[in-house]
C-alpha positions as CSV (number, residue, x, y, z in Angstrom):
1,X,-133.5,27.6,-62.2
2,X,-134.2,25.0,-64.5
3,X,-131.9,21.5,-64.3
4,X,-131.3,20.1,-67.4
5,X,-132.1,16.0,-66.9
6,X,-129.2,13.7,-66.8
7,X,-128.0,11.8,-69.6
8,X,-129.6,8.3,-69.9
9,X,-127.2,5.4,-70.1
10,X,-124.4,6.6,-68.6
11,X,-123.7,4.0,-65.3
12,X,-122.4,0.6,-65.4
13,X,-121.1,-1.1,-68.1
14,X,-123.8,-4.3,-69.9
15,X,-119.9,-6.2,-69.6
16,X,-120.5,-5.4,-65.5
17,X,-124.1,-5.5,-65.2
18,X,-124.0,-9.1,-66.6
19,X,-121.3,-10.7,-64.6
20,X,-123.4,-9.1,-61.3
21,X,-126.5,-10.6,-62.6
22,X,-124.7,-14.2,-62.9
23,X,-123.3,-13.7,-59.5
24,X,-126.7,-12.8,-58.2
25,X,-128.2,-15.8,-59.5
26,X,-125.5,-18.4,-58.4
27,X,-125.8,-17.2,-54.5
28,X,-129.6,-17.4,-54.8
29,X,-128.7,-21.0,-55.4
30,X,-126.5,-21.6,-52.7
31,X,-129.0,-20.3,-50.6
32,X,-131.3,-23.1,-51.2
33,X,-132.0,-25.3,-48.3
34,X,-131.6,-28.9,-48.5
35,X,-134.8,-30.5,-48.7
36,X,-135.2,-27.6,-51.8
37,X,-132.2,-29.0,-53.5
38,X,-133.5,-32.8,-52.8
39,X,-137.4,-32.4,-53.8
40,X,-136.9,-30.5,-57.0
41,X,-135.0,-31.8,-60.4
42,X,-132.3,-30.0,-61.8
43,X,-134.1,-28.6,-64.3
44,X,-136.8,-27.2,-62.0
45,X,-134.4,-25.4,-60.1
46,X,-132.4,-23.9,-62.8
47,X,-136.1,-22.6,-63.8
48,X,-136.6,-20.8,-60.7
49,X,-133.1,-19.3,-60.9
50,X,-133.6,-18.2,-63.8
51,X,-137.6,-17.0,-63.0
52,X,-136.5,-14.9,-60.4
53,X,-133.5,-13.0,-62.2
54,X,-134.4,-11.9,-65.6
55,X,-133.7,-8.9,-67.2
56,X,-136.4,-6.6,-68.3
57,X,-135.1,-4.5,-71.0
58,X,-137.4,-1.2,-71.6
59,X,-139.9,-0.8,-74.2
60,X,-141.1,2.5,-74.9
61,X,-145.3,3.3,-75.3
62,X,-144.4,6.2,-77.5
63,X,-148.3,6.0,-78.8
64,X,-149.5,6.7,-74.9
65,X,-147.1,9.8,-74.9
66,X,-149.1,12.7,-72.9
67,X,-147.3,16.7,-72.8
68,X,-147.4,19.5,-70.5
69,X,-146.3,23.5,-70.3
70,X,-144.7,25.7,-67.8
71,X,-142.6,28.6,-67.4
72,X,-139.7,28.9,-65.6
73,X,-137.3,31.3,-64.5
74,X,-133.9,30.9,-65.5
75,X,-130.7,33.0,-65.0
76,X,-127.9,33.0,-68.1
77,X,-124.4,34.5,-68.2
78,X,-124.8,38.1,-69.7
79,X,-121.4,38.8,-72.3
80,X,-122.9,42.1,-73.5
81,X,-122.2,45.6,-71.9
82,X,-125.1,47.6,-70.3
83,X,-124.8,51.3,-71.7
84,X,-127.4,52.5,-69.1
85,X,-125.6,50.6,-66.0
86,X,-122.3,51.3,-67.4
87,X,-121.5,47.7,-66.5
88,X,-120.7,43.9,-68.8
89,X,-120.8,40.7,-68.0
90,X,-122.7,39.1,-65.4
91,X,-125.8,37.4,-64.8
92,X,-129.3,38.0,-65.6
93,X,-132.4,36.3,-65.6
94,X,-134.9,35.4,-69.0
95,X,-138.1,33.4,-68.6
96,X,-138.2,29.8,-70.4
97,X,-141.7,28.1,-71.4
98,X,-141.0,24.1,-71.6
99,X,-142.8,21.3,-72.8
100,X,-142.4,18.0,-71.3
101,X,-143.0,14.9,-73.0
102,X,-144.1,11.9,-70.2
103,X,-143.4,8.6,-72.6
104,X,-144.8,5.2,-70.7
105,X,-142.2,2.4,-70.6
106,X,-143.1,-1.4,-69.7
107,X,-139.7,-3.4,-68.1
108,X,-137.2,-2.3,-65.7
109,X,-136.2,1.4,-64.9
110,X,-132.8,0.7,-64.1
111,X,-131.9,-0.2,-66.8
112,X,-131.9,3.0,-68.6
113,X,-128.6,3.6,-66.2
114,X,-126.9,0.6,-67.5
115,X,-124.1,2.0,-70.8
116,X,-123.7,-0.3,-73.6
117,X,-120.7,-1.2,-75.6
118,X,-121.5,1.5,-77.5
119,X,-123.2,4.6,-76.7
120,X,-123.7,8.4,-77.3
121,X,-121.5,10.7,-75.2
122,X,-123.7,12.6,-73.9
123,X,-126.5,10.0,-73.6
124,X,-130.0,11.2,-74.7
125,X,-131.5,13.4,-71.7
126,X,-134.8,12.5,-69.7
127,X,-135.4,12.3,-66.5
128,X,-137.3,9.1,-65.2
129,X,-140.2,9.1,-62.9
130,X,-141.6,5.9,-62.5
131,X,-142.7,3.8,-65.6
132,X,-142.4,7.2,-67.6
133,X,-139.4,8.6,-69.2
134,X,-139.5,12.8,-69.1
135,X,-138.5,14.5,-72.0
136,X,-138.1,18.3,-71.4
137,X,-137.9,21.0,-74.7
138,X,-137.5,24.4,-74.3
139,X,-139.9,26.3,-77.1
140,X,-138.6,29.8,-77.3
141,X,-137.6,30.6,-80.8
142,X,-138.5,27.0,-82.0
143,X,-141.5,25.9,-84.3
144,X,-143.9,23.0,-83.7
145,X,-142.4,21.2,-86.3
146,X,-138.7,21.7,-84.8
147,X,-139.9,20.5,-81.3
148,X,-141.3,17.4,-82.8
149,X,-138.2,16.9,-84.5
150,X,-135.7,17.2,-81.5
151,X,-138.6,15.0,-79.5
152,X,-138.5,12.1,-82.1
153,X,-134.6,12.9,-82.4
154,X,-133.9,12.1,-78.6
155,X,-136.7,8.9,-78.7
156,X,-134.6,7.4,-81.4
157,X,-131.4,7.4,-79.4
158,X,-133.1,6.0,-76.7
159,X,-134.3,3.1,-78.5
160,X,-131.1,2.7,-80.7
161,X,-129.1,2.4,-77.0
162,X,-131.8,-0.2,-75.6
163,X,-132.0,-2.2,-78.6
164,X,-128.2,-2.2,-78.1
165,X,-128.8,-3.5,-74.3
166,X,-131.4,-5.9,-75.1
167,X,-128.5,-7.8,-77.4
168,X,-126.3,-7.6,-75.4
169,X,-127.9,-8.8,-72.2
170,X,-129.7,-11.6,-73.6
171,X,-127.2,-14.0,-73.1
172,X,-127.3,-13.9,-69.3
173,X,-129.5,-16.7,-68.8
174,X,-127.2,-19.0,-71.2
175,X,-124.2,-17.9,-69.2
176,X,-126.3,-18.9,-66.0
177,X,-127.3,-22.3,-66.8
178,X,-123.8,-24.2,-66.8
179,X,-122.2,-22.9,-63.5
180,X,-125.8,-23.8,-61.7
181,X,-126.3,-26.9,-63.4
182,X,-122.4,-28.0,-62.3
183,X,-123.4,-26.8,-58.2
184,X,-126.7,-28.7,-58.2
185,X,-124.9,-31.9,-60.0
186,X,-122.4,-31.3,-56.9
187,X,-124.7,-30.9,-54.1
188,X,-127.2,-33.5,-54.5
189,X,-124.8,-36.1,-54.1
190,X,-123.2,-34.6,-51.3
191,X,-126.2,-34.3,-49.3
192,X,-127.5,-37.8,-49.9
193,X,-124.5,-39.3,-49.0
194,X,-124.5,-37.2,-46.0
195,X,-127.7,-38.5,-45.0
196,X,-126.9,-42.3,-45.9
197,X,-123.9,-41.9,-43.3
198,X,-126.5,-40.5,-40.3
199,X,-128.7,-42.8,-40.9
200,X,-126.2,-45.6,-40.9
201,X,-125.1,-44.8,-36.9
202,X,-128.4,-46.1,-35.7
203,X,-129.9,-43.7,-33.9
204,X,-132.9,-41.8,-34.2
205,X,-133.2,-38.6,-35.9
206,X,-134.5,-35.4,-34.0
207,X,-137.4,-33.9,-36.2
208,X,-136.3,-29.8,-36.7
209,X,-139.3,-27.6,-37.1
210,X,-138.6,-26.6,-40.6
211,X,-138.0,-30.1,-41.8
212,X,-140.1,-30.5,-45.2
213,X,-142.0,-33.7,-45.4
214,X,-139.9,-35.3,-47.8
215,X,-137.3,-36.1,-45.5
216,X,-138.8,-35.2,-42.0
217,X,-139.2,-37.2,-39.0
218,X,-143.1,-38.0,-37.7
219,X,-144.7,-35.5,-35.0
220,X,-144.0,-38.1,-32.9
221,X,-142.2,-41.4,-32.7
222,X,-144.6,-44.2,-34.1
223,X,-144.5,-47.0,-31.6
224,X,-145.3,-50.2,-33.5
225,X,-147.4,-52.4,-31.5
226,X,-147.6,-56.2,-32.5
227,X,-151.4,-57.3,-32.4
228,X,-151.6,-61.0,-30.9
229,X,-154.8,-62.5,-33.3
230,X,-156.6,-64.8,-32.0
231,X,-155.7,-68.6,-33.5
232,X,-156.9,-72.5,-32.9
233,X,-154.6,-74.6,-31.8
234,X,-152.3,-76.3,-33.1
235,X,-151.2,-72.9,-34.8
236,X,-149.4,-70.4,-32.9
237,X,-150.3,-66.6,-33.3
238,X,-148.3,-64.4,-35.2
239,X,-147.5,-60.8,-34.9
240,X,-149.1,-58.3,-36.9
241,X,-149.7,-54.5,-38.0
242,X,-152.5,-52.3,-38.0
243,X,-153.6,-50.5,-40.7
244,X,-153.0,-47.0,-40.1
245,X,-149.5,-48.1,-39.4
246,X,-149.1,-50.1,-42.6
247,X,-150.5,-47.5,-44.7
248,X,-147.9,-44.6,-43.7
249,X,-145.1,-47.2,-44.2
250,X,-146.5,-47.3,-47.9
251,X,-146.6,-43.7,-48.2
252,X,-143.1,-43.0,-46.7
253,X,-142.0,-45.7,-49.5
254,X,-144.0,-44.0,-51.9
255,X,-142.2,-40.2,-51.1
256,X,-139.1,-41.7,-51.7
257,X,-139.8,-43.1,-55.0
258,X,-141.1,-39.7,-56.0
259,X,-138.0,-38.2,-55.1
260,X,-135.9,-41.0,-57.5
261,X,-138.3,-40.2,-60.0
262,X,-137.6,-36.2,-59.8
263,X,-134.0,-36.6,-59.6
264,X,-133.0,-39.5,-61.6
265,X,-129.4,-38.6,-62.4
266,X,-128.7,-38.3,-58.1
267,X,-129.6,-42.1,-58.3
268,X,-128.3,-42.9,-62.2
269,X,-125.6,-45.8,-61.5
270,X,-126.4,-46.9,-57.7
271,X,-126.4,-50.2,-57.3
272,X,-129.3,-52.3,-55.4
273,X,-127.7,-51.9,-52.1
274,X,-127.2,-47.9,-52.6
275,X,-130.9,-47.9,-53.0
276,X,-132.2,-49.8,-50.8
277,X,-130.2,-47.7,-48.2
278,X,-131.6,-44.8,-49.0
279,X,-135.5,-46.1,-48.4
280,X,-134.0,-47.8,-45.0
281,X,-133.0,-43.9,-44.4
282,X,-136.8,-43.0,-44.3
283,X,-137.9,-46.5,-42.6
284,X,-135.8,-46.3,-39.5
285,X,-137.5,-42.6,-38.6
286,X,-140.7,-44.4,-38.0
């Protein structure tokens, strides 16, 4: 028996698809681990919110549109009476040739389930099989010209609902940006201050596995070993560093004047002392 396809665009509402889509993208935030949230600006990280959720809205290839033919069996309700089995009613079966039309789509197949504000009721009918949308015609009793006409019909109602989708969906990212851009102003704060107040017990840190090297603890802990050179009398000898030791002091200096520079508005108003805590943070993992 031949199914006919469901209706397109007959799920969730674009209102509903949108707020889950904003929802979506504000726990992928929160998700972020702390060294992400430190080593990236604001803007980069709204960027990659926003990279990793957008909406594909269809667009049909109706110039790449392929056909193809088959007959089917098909049983239909019978209201006329049978003067040879003396019987009416009932259920008989007719054969149905149909031609399907595969139409290529770019962008995301869900969609077609997502109902705009406004839509047909019943949706246009196709069935959807990977990037192609099928559209089946029965062609008993109909002319070429007719088929094309109900094919182009059903194509039109598909684009007039998508176009309808692709306005009103493209204001997710807009609707994105504010509630992200008030959690990251929130949380890198928080974590920096969080950090200033370990640091300031005076112990070492324990290096975790996962720590990223902007804020991670050496393989192992540096032991800085005073070098006695060799002086004349009457001068006494002073102590000194090597090289290799000097140099990494530089470059942990160095990282954390990176990470100023990539979030200046985590360090807009600190005063001197503020700042300088923050690179004895760093120092006192050597």
């Amino acid at each position: 028996m031949y199914d006919r396809p469901d209706s397109l665009f007959a799920g969730t509402s674009s209102y509903d698809f949108s707020r889950s889509a904003i929802q979506k993208a504000l726990t992928e935030l929160r998700q972020f681990d702390e060294n992400t949230i430190l080593s990236f600006s604001k803007e980069d990280l709204i960027d990659k919110i926003l990279a990793s959720n957008q909406v594909f809205v269809p667009t049909l290839q109706p110039d790449d549109t392929t056909i193809e033919e088959r007959e089917i069996a098909q049983e239909v309700n019978s209201y006329t009476y049978d003067v040879f089995l003396d019987r009416g009613h009932g259920r008989h079966t007719i054969q149905r040739h149909i031609v399907t039309f595969h139409v290529p789509f770019s962008g995301d197949a869900h969609i077609f389930n997502i109902a705009p504000s406004q839509r047909s009721i019943p949706g246009p009918s196709a069935k959807i099989v990977g990037q192609e949308l099928l559209i089946a015609l029965t062609t008993n009793g109909r002319t070429p010209e007719q088929l094309k006409s109900d094919y182009e019909k059903i194509l039109t109602s598909i684009n007039v609902h998508l176009n309808r989708l692709r306005h009103e969906l493209q204001n997710i990212p807009q609707q994105i940006q504010p509630p992200a851009s008030q959690y990251i102003e929130q949380r890198k704060p928080e974590l920096l201050t969080s950090k200033s107040l370990v640091a300031s017990l005076g112990f070492p840190m324990k290096r975790r596995p996962d720590a990223q090297p902007t804020y991670r603890t050496p393989d192992i802990r540096r032991k800085l070993t005073p070098l006695n050179l060799p002086a004349s009398p009457p001068f006494k000898p002073e102590p000194t560093l090597e090289e290799a030791e000097y140099t990494h002091i530089l470059n942990v200096m160095e990282n954390m004047t990176k990470v100023m520079e990539l979030s200046p508005q985590t360090f807009y108003g600190m005063g001197e002392e503020d700042i300088r805590q923050h690179f004895l943070v760093q120092l006192r993992h050597l």
